[in-house]
C-alpha positions as CSV (number, residue, x, y, z in Angstrom):
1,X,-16.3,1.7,29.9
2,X,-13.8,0.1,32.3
3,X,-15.1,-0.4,36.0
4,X,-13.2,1.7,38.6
5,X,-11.1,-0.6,40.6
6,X,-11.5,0.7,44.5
7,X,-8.9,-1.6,45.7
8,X,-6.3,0.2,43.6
9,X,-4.6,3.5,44.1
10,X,-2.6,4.5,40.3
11,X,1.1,6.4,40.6
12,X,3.4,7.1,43.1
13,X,2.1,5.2,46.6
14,X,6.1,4.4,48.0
15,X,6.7,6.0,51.1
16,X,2.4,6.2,52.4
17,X,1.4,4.7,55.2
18,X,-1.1,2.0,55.5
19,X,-3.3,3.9,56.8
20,X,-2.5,7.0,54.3
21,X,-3.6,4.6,51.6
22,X,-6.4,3.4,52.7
23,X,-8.0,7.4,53.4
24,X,-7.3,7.7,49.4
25,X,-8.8,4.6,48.6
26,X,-11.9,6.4,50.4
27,X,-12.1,9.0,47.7
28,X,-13.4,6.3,45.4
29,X,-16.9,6.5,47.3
30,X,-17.8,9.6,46.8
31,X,-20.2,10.3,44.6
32,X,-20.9,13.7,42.5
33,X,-23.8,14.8,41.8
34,X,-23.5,14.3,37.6
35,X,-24.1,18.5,36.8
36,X,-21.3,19.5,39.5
37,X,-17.7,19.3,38.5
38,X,-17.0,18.9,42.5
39,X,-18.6,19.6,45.8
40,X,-16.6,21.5,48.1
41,X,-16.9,18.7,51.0
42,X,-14.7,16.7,48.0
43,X,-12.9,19.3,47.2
44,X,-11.7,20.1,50.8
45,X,-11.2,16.4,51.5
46,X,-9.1,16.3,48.5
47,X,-6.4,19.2,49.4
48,X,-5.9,18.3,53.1
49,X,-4.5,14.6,51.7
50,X,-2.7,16.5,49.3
51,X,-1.0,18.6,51.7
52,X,-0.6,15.7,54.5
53,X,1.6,13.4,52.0
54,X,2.8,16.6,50.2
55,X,2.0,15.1,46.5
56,X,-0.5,16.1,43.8
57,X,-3.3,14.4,44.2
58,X,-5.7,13.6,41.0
59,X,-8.9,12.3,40.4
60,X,-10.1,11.1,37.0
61,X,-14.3,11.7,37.3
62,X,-16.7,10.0,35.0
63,X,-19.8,12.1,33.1
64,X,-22.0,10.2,35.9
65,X,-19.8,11.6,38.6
66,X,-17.8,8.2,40.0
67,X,-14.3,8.6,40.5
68,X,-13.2,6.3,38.4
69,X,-9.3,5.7,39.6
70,X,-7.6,8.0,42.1
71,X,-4.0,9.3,40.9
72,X,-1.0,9.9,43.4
73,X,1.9,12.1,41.6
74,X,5.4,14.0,43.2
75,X,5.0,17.5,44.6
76,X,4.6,18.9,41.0
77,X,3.2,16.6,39.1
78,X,1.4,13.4,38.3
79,X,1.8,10.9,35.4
80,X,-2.1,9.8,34.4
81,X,-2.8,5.8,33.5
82,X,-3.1,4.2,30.0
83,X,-7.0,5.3,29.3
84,X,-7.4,2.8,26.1
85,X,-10.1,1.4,27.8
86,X,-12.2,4.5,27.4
87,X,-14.1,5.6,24.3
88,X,-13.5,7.9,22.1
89,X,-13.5,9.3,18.6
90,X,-13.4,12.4,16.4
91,X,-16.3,14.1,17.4
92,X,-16.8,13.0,21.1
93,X,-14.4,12.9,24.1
94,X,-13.2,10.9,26.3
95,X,-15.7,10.6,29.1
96,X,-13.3,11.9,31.8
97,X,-12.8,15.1,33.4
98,X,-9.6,15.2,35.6
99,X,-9.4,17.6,38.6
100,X,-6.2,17.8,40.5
101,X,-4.4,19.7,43.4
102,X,-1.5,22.1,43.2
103,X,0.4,22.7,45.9
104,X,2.2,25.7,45.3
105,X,-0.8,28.0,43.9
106,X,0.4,27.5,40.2
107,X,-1.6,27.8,37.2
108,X,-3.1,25.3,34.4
109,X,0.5,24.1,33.4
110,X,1.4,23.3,29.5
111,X,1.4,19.7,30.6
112,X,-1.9,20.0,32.0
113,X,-3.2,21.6,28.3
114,X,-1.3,18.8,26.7
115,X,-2.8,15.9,28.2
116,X,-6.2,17.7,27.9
117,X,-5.3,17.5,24.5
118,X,-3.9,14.2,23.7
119,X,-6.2,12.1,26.4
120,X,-9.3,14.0,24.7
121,X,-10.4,15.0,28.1
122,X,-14.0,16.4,28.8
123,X,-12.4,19.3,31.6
124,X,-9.1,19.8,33.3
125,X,-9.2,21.2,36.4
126,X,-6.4,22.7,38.8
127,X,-7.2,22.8,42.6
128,X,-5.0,25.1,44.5
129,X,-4.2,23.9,48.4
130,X,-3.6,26.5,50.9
131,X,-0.7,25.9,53.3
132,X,-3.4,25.1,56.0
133,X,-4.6,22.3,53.3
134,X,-7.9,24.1,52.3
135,X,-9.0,24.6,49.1
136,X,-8.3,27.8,46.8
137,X,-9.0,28.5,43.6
138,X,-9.9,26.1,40.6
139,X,-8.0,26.7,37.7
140,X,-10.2,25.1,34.7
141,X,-9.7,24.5,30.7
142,X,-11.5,22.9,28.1
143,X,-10.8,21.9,24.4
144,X,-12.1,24.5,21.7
145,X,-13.8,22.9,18.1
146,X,-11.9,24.7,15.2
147,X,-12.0,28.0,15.4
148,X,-10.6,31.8,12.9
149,X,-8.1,32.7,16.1
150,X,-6.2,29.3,15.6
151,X,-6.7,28.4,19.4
152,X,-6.7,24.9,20.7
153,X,-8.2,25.5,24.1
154,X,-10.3,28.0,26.4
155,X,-8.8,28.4,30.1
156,X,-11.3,30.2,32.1
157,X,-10.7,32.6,34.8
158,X,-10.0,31.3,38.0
159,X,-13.0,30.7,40.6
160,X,-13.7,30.2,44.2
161,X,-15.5,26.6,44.9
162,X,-18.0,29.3,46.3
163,X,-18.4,30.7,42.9
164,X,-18.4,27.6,40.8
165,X,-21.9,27.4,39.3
166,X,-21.2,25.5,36.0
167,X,-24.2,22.7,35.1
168,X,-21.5,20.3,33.7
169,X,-23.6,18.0,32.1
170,X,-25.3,20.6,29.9
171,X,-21.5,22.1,29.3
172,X,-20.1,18.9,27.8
173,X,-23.3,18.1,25.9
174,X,-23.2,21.8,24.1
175,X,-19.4,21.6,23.6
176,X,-19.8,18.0,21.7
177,X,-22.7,19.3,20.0
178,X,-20.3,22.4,18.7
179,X,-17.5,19.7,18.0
180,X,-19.6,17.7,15.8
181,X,-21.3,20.3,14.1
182,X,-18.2,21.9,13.1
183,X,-16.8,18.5,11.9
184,X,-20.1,17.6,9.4
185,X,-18.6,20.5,7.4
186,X,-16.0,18.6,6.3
187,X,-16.6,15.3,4.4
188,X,-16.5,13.1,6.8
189,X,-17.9,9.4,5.3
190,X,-14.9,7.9,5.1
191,X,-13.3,5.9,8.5
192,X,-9.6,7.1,8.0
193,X,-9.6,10.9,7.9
194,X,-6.1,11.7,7.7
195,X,-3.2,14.5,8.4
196,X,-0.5,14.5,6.0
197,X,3.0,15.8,7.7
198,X,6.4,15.8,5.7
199,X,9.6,17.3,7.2
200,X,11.9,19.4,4.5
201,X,15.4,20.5,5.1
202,X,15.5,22.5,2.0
203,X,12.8,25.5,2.0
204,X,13.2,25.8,-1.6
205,X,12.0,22.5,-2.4
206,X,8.2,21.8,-3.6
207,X,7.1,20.0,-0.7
208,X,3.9,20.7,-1.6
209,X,3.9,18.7,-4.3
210,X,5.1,15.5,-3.2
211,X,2.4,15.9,-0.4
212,X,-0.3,16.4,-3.5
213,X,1.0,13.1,-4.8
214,X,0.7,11.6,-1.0
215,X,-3.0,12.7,-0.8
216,X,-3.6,11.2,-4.4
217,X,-2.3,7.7,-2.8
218,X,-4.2,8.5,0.4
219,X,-7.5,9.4,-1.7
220,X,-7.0,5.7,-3.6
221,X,-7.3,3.8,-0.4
222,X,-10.5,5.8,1.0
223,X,-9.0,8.3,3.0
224,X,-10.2,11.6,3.2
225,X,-6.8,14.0,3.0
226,X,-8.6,17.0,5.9
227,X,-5.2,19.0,6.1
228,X,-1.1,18.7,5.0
229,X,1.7,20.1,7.1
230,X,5.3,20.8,5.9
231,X,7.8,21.1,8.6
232,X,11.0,22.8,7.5
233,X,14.3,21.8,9.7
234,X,17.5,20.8,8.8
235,X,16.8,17.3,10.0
236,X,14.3,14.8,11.1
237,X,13.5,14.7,15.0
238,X,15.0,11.4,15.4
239,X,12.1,10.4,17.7
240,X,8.6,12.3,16.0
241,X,9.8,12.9,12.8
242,X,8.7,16.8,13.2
243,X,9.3,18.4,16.2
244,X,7.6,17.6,19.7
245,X,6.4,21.2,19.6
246,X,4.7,20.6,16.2
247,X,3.8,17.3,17.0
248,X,1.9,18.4,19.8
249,X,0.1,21.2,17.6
250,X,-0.7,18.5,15.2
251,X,-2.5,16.1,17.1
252,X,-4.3,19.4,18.9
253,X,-5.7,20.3,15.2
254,X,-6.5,16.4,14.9
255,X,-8.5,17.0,17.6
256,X,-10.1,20.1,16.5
257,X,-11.1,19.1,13.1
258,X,-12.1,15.3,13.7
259,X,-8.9,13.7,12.0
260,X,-8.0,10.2,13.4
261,X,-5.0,9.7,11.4
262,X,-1.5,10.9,10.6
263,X,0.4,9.7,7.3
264,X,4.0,10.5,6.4
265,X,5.4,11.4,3.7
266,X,8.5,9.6,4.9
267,X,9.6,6.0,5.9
268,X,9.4,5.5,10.1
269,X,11.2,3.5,11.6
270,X,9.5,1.3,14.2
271,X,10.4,3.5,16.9
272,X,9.2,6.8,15.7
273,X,5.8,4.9,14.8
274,X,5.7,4.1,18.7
275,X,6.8,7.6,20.2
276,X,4.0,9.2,17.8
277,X,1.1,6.8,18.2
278,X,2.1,7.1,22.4
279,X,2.4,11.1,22.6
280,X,-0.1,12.1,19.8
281,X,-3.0,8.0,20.6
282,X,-3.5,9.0,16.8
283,X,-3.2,5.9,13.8
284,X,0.3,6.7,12.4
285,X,1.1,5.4,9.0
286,X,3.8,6.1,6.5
287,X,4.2,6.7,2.9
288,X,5.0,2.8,2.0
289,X,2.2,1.1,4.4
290,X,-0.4,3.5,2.2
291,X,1.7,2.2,-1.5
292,X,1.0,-1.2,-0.2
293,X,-1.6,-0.9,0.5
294,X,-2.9,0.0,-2.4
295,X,-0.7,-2.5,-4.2
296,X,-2.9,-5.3,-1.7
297,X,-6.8,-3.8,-2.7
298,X,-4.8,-4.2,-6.5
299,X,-3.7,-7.7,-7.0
300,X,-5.8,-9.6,-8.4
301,X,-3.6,-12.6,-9.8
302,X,-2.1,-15.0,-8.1
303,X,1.3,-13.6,-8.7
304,X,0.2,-10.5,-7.7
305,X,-1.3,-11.8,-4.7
306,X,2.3,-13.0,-3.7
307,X,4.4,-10.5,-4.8
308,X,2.4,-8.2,-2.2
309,X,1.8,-10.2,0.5
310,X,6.1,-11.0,0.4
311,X,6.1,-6.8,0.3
312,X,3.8,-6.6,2.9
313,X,5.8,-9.5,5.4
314,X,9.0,-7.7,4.8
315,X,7.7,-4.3,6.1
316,X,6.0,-5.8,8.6
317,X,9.1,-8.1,9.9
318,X,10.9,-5.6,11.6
319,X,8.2,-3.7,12.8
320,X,6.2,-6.7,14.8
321,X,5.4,-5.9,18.3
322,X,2.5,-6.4,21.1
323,X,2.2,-4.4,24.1
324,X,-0.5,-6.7,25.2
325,X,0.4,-8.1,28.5
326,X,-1.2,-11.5,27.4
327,X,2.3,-12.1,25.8
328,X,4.3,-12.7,28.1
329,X,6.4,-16.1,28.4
330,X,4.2,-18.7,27.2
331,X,6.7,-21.8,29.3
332,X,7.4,-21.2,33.0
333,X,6.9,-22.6,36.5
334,X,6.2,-25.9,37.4
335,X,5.1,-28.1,33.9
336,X,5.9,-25.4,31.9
337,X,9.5,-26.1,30.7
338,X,9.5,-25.8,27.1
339,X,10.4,-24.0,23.7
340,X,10.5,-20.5,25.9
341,X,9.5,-18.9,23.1
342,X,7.0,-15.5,23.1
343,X,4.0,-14.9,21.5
344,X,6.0,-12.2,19.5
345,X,9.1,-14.5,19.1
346,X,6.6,-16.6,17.4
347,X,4.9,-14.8,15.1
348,X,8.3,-13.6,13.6
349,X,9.0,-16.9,13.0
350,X,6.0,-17.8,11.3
351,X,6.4,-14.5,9.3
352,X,9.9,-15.5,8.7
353,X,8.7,-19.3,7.5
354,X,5.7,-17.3,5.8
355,X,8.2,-15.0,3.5
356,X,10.8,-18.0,2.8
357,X,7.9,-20.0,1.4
358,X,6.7,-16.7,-0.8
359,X,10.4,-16.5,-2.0
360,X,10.1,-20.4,-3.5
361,X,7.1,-19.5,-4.6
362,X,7.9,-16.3,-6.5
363,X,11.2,-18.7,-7.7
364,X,8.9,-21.0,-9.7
365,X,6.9,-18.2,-11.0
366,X,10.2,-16.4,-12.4
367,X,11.2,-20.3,-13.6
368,X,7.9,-20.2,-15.4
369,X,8.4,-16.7,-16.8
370,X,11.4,-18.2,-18.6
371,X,10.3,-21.2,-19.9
372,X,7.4,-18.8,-21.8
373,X,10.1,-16.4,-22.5
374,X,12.0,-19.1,-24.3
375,X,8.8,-20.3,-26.1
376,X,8.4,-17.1,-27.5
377,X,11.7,-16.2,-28.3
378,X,11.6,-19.7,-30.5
379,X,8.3,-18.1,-32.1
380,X,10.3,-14.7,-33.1
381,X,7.4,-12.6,-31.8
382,X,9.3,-9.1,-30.5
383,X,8.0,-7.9,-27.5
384,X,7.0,-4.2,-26.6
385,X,6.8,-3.6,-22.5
386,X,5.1,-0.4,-22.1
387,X,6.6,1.6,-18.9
388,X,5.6,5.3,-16.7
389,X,5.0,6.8,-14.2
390,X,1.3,5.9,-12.8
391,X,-1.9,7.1,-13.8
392,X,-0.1,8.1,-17.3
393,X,-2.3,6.8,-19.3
394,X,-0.6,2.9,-20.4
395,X,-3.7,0.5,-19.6
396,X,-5.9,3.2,-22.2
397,X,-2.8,3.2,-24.7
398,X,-2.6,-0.9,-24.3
399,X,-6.4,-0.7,-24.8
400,X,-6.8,1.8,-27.7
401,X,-4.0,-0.1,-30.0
402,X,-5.5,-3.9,-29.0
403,X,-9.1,-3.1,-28.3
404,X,-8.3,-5.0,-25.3
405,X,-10.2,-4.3,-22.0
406,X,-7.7,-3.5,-19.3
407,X,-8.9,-2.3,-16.1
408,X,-8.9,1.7,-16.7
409,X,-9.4,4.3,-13.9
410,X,-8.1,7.9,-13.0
411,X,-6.5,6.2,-9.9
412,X,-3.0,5.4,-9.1
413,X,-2.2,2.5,-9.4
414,X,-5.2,0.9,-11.1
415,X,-3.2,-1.7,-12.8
416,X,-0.8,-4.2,-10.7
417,X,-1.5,-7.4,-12.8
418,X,0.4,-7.7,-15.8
419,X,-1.4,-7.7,-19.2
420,X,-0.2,-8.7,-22.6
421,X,-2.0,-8.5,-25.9
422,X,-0.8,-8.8,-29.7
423,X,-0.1,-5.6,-31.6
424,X,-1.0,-6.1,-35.4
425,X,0.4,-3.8,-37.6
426,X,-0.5,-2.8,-41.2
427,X,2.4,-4.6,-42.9
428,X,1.0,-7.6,-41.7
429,X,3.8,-7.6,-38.6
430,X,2.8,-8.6,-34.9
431,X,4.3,-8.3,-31.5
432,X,3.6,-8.9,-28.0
433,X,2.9,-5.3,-25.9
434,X,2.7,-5.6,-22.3
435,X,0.8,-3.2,-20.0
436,X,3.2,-2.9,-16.6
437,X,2.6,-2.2,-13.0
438,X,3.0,2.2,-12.9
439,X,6.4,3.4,-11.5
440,X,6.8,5.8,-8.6
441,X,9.2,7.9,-6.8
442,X,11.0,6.8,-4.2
443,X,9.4,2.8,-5.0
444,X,9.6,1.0,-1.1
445,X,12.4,-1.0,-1.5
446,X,10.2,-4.2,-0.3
447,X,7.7,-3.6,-3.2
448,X,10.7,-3.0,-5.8
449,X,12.5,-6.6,-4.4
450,X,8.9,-8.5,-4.5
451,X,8.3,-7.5,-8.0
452,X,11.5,-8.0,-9.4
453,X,10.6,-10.9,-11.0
454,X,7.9,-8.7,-12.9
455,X,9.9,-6.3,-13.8
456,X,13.4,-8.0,-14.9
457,X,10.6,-9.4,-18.1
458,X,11.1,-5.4,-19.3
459,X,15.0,-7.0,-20.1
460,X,13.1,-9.0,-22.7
461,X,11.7,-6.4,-24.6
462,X,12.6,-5.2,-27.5
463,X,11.5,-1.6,-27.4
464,X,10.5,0.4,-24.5
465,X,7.2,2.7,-25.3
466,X,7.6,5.3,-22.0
467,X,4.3,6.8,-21.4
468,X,4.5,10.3,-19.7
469,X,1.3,12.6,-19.0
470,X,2.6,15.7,-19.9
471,X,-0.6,16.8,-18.6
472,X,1.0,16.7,-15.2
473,X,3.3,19.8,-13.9
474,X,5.1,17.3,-12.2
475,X,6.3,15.1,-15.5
476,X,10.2,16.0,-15.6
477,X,10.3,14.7,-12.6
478,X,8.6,11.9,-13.2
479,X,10.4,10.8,-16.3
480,X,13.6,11.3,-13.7
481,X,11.4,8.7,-11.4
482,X,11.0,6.3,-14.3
483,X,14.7,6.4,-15.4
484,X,16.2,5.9,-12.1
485,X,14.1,2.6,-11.8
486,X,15.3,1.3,-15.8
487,X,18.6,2.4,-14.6
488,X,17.8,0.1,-11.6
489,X,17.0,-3.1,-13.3
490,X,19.7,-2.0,-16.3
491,X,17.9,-1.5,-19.1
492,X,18.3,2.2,-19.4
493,X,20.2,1.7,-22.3
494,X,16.9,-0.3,-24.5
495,X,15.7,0.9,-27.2
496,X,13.0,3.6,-25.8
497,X,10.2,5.2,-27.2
498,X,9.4,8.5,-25.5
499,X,5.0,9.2,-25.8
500,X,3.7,12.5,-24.3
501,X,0.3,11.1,-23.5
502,X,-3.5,13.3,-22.6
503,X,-2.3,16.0,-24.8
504,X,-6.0,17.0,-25.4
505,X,-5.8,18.5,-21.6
506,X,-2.9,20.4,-22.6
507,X,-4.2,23.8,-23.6
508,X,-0.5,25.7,-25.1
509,X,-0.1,23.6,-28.3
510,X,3.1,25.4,-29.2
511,X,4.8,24.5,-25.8
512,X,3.5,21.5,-26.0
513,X,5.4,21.1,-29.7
514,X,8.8,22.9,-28.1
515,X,8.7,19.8,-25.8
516,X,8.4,17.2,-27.8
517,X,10.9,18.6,-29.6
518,X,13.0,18.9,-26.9
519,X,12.1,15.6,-25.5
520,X,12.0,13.5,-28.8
521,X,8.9,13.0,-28.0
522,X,5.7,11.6,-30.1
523,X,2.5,13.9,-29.2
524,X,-0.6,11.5,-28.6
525,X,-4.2,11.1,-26.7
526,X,-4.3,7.5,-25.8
527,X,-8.4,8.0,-26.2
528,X,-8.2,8.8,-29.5
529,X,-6.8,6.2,-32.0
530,X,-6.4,8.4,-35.2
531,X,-3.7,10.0,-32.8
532,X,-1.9,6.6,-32.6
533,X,-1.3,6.0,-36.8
534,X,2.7,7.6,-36.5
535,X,3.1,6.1,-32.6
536,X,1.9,2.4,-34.5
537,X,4.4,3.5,-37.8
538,X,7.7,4.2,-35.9
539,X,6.9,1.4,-33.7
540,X,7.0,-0.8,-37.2
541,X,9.8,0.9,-38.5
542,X,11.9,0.6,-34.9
543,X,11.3,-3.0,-34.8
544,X,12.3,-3.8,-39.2
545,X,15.4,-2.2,-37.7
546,X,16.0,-4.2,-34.8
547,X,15.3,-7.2,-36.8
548,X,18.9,-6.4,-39.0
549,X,21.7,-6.7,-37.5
550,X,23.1,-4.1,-39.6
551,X,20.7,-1.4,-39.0
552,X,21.8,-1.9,-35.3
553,X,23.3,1.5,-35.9
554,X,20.2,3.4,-36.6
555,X,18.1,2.8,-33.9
556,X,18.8,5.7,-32.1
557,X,18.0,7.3,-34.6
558,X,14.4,5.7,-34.9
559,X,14.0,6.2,-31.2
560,X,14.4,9.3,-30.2
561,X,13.5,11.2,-33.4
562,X,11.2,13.9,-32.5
563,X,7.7,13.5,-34.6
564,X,4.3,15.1,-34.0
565,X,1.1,14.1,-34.9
């Protein structure tokens, strides 16, 4: 914990006198007795300052009852210090109770309950001053665990000093006790335990789906999803992304339920990830810091390696900053004339250096790509790219059809590297299939740029097996997701093979044979390989076609003809 500074006075000191100054610096040595939220001679000593300069006067008080920085304001309020210093996490506070004078009799103000809220604050306190600068009342409010009535805080009824008779220290012990026991009831193991927040302009919109998918993504880098919040509003606050109102409600249920970080389902600008992070002192990420980083725990391969880190520079670029005051100019005064550059200047530039050399790098990987592309086209071996949405089910199809060993999990993403395998086929036929990194909606633009050189090899294939897990309510929409990206990189048009994949967890077998129907799609269980005999067939057939020039007419037909096995 920091050490109180008693040669410094925090906030508004212009217009005080020498000699007004140096009676507030005097508050800083007296002691409180650690079970007494304030003695009266404080107390007293307190409002007659107050009502001599005519400002609020505050005092920030530690759990061992130093005053640990004395606070001058304006006639109606104060503004209270960075507190960064000071510890704090889900289940304990902050250390500091603040007491502070009002001079015009006025309750707790929503202020006041807001920064009791966002500074995690053991007690606020409001200390009415009489005209004759004696004390009155104490107006006093505490945080409240998570409670059936919804509410955030408990203010207490005012009291006399006479009156007061609360033991502090056994108060703040019993109320972090009741905090912490109210947070083991959730799972709590993991270090991120999250918020999810997206804003929606039309109410008729399944919100709560995309934030299902968000939670699925947060669950795949460790997080523990402890609540989801939709905001409906006809825009985005420019500044919070929500409302300030909602904001503010959100980092109160934070608080409540132990969560220590907020995730968007939404791209922030760098701005908005400041104003949050300052008004809520939560860890603020987005929807495409979470993809990448899962795309980062992913990569394995050099290539992949590169292709994320370039992602990751990219986002990061334009989002650089320090607010340590360590960075200021680096050259100045006498012997320092030189580059002038910042610490921050300097890291973009390095970032900047950093990204260019990833970009030659991810050149000669794509130059390589085609020199083995050529090779192959010189062999005749057709190629079969296997696309979908992720977690449909391509690295068990790869694996199934090759007995290959791909990576397999019930994660997104579980596959980044790509994989390639030969595909023999009864006839005595072979072709190259090639597992690929899983699409999503709404792909970060940075992720889609870095990979491009991945995913233009799917303009080399001859057939396109889309894998859909029709298991999945959501799988119109991601079929929509997958087409938008081939429609991206132009190859929309390539000959496609549709596959509704896991259909042993889809219990109505007739809807599920109206939809393949409607689909033109083949009806398989990746896990099971006697399901895979007319997938392997039309595969054969598609690529004898493809192999004369004048069949070229047919293979529509061969591609989207409905067929279930």
């Amino acid at each position: 914990m920091e050490e109180p500074n008693i040669n410094k006075i925090s906030g508004n000191t212009a217009g005080l006198s020498a000699l007004q100054i140096r009676q507030l610096e005097r508050l800083y040595r007296r002691g409180i007795a650690p079970e007494n939220i304030i003695t009266a001679e404080l107390a007293a000593q307190v409002c007659q300052q107050s009502r001599d300069i005519n400002r609020q006067i505050g005092l920030l008080i530690s759990r061992r009852g130093e005053i640990n920085t004395v606070i001058i304001g304006d006639h109606k309020s104060i503004f209270i210090p960075s507190l960064e210093g000071f510890r704090s996490s889900s289940a304990r506070f902050k250390g500091l109770r603040l007491l502070h004078t009002h001079l015009n009799g006025e309750e707790l103000s929503g202020e006041d309950l807001t920064d009791l809220s966002h500074l995690r604050l053991d007690l606020i306190g409001a200390l009415e001053v009489r005209a004759d600068g004696t004390p009155g009342r104490l107006y006093l409010a505490h945080l409240l665990p998570e409670n059936p009535s919804g509410d955030y805080w408990s203010i207490m009824p005012p009291q006399a000093l006479v009156q007061l008779s609360l033991n502090f220290t056994a108060f703040i012990a019993a109320l972090e006790d009741e905090f912490a026991k109210k947070q083991k009831i959730r799972l709590i193991d993991a270090a991120e335990k999250a918020i999810l927040l997206r804003v929606e302009g039309n109410p008729l919109a399944d919100a709560e789906t995309s934030l299902n998918e968000l939670a699925h993504l947060a669950l795949t880098c460790g997080v523990e999803v402890f609540d989801a919040v939709v905001q409906y509003r006809p825009q985005p606050d420019p500044k919070f992304m929500v409302g300030k109102g909602k904001l503010s409600d959100i980092s109160l249920r934070a608080t409540q339920i132990g969560a220590n970080l907020l995730i968007f389902d939404h791209e922030l600008t760098p701005a908005q990830v400041r104003s949050i992070t300052d008004f809520t002192g939560l860890k603020i990420l987005d929807r495409t810091q979470v993809i990448l980083d899962i795309f980062a725990r992913r990569a394995h391969s050099r290539e992949g390696k590169i292709q994320v880190e370039l992602a990751q520079l990219k986002y990061l670029l334009p989002r650089l900053m320090h607010g340590d005051t360590s960075l200021s100019r680096l050259a100045g005064g006498i012997g320092g004339i030189g580059p002038g550059e910042t610490k921050l200047e300097i890291d973009r530039r390095r970032i900047r250096e950093r990204i260019h050399r990833l970009q030659k790098d991810i050149k000669a990987i794509t130059k390589s790509r085609q020199q083995r592309r050529s090779k192959r086209e010189r062999t005749g071996v057709p190629v079969i790219s296997i696309v979908g949405y992720t977690n449909a089910g391509k690295s068990t199809l790869i694996n199934t059809l090759t007995q290959s060993s791909v990576l397999v999990e019930d994660k997104l993403f579980a596959t980044l590297d790509t994989k390639s395998a030969r595909l023999r086929f009864p006839r005595d036929t072979e072709a190259i299939i090639t597992d690929t990194v899983g699409f999503i909606r709404n792909l970060p633009a940075e992720l889609f740029t870095a990979f491009r050189a991945t995913l233009d090899e799917l303009g080399q294939a001859d057939i396109l097996l889309h894998v859909i897990d029709i298991g999945n309510s959501e799988f119109e929409n991601h079929i929509a997701a997958v087409d938008k990206i081939l429609e991206e990189l132009e190859i929309k048009d390539k000959p496609t093979i549709l596959i509704f994949n896991k259909a042993d967890r889809f219990a109505d077998k007739a809807l599920l044979s109206a939809l393949s129907l409607r689909f033109g799609a083949l009806i398989i269980s990746a896990l099971d390989k006697a399901t895979l005999i007319g997938l392997t067939e039309k595969i054969e057939f598609l690529l004898a076609d493809l192999a004369n020039p004048h069949a070229l007419h047919n293979r529509d037909i061969y591609a989207n003809k409905p067929e279930n096995i």
